[in-house]
C-alpha positions as CSV (number, residue, x, y, z in Angstrom):
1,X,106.0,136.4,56.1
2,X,108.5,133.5,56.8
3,X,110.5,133.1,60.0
4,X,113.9,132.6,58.9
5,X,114.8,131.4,62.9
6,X,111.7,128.6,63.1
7,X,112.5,125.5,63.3
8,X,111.1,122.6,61.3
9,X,110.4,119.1,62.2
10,X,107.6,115.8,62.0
11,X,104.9,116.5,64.4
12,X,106.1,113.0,66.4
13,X,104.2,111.0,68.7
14,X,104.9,110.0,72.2
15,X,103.9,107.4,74.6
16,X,103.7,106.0,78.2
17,X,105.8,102.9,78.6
18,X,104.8,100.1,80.9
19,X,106.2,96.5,81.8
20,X,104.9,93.7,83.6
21,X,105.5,93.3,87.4
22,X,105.5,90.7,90.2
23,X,105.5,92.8,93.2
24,X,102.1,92.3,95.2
25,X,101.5,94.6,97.6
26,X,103.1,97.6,99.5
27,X,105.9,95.8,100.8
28,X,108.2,96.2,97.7
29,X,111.0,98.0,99.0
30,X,111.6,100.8,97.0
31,X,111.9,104.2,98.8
32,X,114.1,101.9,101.6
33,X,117.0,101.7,98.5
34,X,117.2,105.1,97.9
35,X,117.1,106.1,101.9
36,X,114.2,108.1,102.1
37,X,112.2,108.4,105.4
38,X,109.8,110.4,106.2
39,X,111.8,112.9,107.8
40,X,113.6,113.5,104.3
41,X,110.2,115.0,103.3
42,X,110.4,117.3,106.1
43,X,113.8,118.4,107.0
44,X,114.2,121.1,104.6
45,X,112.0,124.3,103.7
46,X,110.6,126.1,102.2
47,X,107.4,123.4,100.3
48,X,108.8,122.7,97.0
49,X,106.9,123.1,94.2
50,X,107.4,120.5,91.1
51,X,105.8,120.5,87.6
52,X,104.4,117.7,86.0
53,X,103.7,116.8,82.0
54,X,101.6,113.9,82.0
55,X,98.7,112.1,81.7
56,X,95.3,113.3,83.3
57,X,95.0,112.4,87.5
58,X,92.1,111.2,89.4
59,X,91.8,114.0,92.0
60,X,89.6,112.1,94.0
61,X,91.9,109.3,94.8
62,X,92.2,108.9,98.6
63,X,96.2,109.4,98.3
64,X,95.8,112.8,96.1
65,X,92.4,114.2,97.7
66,X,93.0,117.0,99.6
67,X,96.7,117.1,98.9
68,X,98.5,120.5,96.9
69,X,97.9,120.0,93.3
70,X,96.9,122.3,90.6
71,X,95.8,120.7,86.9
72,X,96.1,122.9,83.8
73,X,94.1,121.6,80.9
74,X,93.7,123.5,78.2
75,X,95.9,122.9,75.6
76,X,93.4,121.4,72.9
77,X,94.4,118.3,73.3
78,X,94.2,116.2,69.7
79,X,91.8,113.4,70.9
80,X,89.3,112.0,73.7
81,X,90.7,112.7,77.5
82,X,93.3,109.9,78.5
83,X,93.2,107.6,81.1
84,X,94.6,108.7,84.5
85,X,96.0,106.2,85.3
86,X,99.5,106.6,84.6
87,X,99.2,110.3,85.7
88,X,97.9,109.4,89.1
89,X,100.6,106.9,89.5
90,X,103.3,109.8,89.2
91,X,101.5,112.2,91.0
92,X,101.1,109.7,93.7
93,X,104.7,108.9,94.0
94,X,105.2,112.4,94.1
95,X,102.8,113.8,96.3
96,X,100.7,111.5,97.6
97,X,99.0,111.7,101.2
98,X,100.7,109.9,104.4
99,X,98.5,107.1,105.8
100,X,96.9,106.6,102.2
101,X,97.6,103.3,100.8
102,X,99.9,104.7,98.6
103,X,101.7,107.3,100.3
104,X,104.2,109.7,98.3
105,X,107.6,111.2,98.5
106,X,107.0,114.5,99.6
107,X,103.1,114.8,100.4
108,X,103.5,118.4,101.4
109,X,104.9,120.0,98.3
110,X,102.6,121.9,95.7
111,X,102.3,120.1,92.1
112,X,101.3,121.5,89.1
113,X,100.6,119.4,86.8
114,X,100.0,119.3,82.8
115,X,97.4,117.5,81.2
116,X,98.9,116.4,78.0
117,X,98.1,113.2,77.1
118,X,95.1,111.9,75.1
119,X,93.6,108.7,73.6
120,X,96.0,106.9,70.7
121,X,92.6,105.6,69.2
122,X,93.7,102.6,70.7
123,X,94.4,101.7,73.8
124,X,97.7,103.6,74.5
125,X,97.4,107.5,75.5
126,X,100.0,109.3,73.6
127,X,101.0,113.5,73.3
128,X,102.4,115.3,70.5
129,X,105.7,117.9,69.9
130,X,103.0,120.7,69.6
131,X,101.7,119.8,73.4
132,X,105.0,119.2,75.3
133,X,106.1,123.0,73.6
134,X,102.6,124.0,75.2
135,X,102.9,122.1,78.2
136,X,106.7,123.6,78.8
137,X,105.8,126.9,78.3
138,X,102.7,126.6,80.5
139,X,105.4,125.7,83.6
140,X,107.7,128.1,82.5
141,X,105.1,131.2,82.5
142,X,104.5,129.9,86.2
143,X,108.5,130.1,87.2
144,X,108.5,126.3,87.8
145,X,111.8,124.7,88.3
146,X,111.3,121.3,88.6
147,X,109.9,119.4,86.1
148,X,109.1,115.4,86.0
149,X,108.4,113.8,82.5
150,X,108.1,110.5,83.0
151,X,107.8,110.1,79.1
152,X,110.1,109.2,75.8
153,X,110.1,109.6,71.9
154,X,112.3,110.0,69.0
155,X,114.4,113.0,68.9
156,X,113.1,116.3,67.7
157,X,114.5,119.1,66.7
158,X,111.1,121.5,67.5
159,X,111.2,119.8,71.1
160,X,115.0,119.9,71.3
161,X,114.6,123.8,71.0
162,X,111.8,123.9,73.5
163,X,113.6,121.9,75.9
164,X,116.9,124.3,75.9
165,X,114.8,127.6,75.7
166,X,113.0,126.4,79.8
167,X,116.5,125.6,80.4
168,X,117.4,128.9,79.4
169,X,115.0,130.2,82.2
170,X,115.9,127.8,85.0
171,X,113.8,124.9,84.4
172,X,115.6,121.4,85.8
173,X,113.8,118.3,84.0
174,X,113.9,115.3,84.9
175,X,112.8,112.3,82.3
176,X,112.3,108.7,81.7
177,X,115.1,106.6,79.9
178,X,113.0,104.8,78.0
179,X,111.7,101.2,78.1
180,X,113.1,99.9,74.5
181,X,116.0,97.9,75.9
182,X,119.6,97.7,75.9
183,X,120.4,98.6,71.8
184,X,118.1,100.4,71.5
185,X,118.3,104.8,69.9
186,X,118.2,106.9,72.9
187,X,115.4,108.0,74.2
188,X,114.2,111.8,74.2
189,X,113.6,114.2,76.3
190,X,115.8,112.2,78.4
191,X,119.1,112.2,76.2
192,X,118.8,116.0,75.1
193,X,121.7,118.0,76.9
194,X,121.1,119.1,80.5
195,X,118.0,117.0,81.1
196,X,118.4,114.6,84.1
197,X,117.9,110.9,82.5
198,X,116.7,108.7,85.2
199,X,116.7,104.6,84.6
200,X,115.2,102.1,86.8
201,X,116.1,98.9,88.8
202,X,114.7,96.2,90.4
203,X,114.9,95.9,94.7
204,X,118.3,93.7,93.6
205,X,119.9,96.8,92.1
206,X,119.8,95.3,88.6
207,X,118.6,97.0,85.8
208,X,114.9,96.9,84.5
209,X,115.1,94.8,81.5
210,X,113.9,97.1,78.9
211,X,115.6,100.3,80.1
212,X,117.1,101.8,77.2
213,X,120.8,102.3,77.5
214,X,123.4,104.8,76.4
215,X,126.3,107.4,77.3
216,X,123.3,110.0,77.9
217,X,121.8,107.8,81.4
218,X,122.4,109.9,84.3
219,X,120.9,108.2,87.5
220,X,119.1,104.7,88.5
221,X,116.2,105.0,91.1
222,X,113.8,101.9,91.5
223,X,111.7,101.4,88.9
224,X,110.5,97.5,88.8
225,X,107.4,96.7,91.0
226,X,106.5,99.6,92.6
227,X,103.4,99.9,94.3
228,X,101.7,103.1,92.5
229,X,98.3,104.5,92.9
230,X,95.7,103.5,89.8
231,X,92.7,105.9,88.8
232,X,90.8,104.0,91.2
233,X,93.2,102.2,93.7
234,X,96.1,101.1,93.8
235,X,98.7,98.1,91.9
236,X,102.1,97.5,90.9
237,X,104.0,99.0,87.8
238,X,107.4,98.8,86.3
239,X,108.8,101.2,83.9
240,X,111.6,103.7,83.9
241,X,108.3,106.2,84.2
242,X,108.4,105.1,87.7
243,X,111.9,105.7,88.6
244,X,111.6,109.2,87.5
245,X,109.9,110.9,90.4
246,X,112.5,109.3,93.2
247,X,115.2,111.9,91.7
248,X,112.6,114.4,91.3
249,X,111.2,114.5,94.6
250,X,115.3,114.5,95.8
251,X,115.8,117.9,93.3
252,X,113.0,119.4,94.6
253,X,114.2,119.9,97.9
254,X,118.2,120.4,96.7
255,X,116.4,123.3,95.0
256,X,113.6,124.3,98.1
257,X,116.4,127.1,99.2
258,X,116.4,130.9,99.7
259,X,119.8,130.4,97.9
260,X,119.0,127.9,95.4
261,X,121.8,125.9,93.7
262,X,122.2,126.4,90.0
263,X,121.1,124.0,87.3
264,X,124.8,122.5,87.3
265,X,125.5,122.3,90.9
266,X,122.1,120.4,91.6
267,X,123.2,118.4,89.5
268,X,126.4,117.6,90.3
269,X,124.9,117.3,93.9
270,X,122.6,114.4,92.9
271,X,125.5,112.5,91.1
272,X,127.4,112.6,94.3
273,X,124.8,111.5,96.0
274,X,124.8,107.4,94.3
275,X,125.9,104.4,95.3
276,X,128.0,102.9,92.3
277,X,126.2,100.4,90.4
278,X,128.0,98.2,87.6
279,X,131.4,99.2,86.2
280,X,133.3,101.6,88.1
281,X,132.1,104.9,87.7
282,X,129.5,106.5,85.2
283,X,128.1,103.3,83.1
284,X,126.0,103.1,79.8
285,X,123.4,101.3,82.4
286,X,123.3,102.5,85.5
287,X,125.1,106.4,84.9
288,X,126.2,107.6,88.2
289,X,124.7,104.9,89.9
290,X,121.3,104.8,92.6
291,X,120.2,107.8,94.1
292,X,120.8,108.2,97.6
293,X,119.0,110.3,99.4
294,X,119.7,110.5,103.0
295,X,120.0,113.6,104.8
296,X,119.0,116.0,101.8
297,X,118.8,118.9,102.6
298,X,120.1,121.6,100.1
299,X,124.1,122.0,100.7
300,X,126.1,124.9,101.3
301,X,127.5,126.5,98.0
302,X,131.3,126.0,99.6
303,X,130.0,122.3,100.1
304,X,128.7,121.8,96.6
305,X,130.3,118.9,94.6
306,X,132.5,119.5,91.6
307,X,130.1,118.8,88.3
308,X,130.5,115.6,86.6
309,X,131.1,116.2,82.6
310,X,127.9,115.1,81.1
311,X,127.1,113.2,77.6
312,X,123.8,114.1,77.2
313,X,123.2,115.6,73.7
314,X,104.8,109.8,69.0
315,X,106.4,110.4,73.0
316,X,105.3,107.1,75.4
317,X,105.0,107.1,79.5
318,X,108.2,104.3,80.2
């Protein structure tokens, strides 16, 4: 019997996406742009927790052994397991242990993350529609709010759906821009309504020369030679993948409340919480401007900023 209400659409790809760096060590000055300290990490309570849809993670790295992190892998993935590297990267930007080489934003919250990459047959790991729906619904079934997806693809209309139904239950995401350039089509999940699009720029404050641009760009965070964890160590990446988990980590603990805020005045919380980058006010390039996250503790709902309007109508890691 057919389902008049199902939705219909290719079974697209989607990718990491990568670019070449020049930073060389942990010196690159990243989390000092966006004002986090160590104390930022710790001011507020409860622990958040934030979901993750990424590659696989090497548990055993220094900077994520030991450290709060769940894995769920079983969503019959369509090819051989992918390499972890970019999923340790984000994980260790998220969570990863003080005093490691590659310390993370907030090393005492929980992350659950979702294994939902595999091999391209190549050399790329990629995920499917079919997975992120899986890997969504996994998060949602566990009352996750926060979600990173430091990943981008074409627009879906099956994924589009998924998207708004964890919405529907609460669920904040957070996703790359994309790493196609200025002209290029928007990139997706990122551009989809309500999802938090975060870009990435260099320790200047200029963009990352192959963000993707467009009305739909929310919030910069550094993004261009940041010094990550690998699968076995540690090196430098660039990508708007990178950039995501600075806004993440800062709407994990707007939301870490016994009175959370609501989707829309998180939001409008982070956006008042930039420093204006390029033309005056929300920009094609840098949206609101770079996260600043200073003294973050979730506000007051008397002191919660009025929400900004919003544009925002095979997947790669950016």
């Amino acid at each position: 019997m057919v389902d008049q209400s199902a939705t219909v659409d290719l079974d697209h790809y989607y990718y990491t996406d990568e670019g070449p760096t020049d930073c060389t060590g942990p010196s690159c000055e990243a989390i000092s742009l966006v004002g986090w300290s160590v104390s930022t990490s710790e001011q507020c309570s409860p622990t958040p927790t934030i979901g993750m849809i990424d590659t696989g993670i090497n548990r055993d790295h220094e900077a994520l052994k030991g450290q709060s992190i769940e894995i769920l892998s079983d969503l019959d993935l369509r090819g051989s397991p992918s390499q972890r590297d970019h999923g340790t990267a984000i994980a260790g930007l998220l969570v990863g242990k003080h005093g490691s080489n590659t310390p993370g934003l907030l090393p005492d919250a929980h992350l659950l993350t979702v294994d939902a990459f595999y091999r391209d047959g190549g050399t790329a790991d990629r995920t499917d529609v079919v997975t992120l729906v899986r890997a969504l619904e996994a998060l949602a079934k566990r009352n996750v709010r926060i979600v990173n997806m430091s990943l981008s693809g074409p627009s879906n209309e099956v994924l589009k759906r998924a998207i708004a139904s964890a919405q529907a239950k609460g669920m904040i995401i957070l996703a790359a821009a994309g790493n196609n350039g200025a002209g290029a089509e928007p990139s997706y999940p990122a551009a989809y309504p309500g999802v938090i699009a975060v870009t990435a720029i260099d320790k200047k404050l200029a963009i990352y020369s192959r963000a993707t641009q467009g009305e739909y760009i929310d919030i910069a965070a550094p993004g261009v030679d940041i010094w990550v964890a690998s699968s076995d160590g540690s090196t430098v990446k660039s990508g708007t993948s990178y950039a995501v988990p600075f806004v993440t980590a800062a709407a994990a603990i707007l939301s870490a409340s016994s009175d959370p805020l609501s989707a829309t005045d998180l939001r409008a919380t982070l956006e008042s919480r930039t420093l204006d980058l390029g033309a005056p006010g929300r920009d094609k390039t840098y949206g609101y401007g770079l996260l600043q996250a200073a003294n973050l503790c979730a506000p007051s709902r008397e002191e919660t900023p009025v929400a900004h309007s919003t544009m925002g109508s095979g997947t790669y890691l950016p």
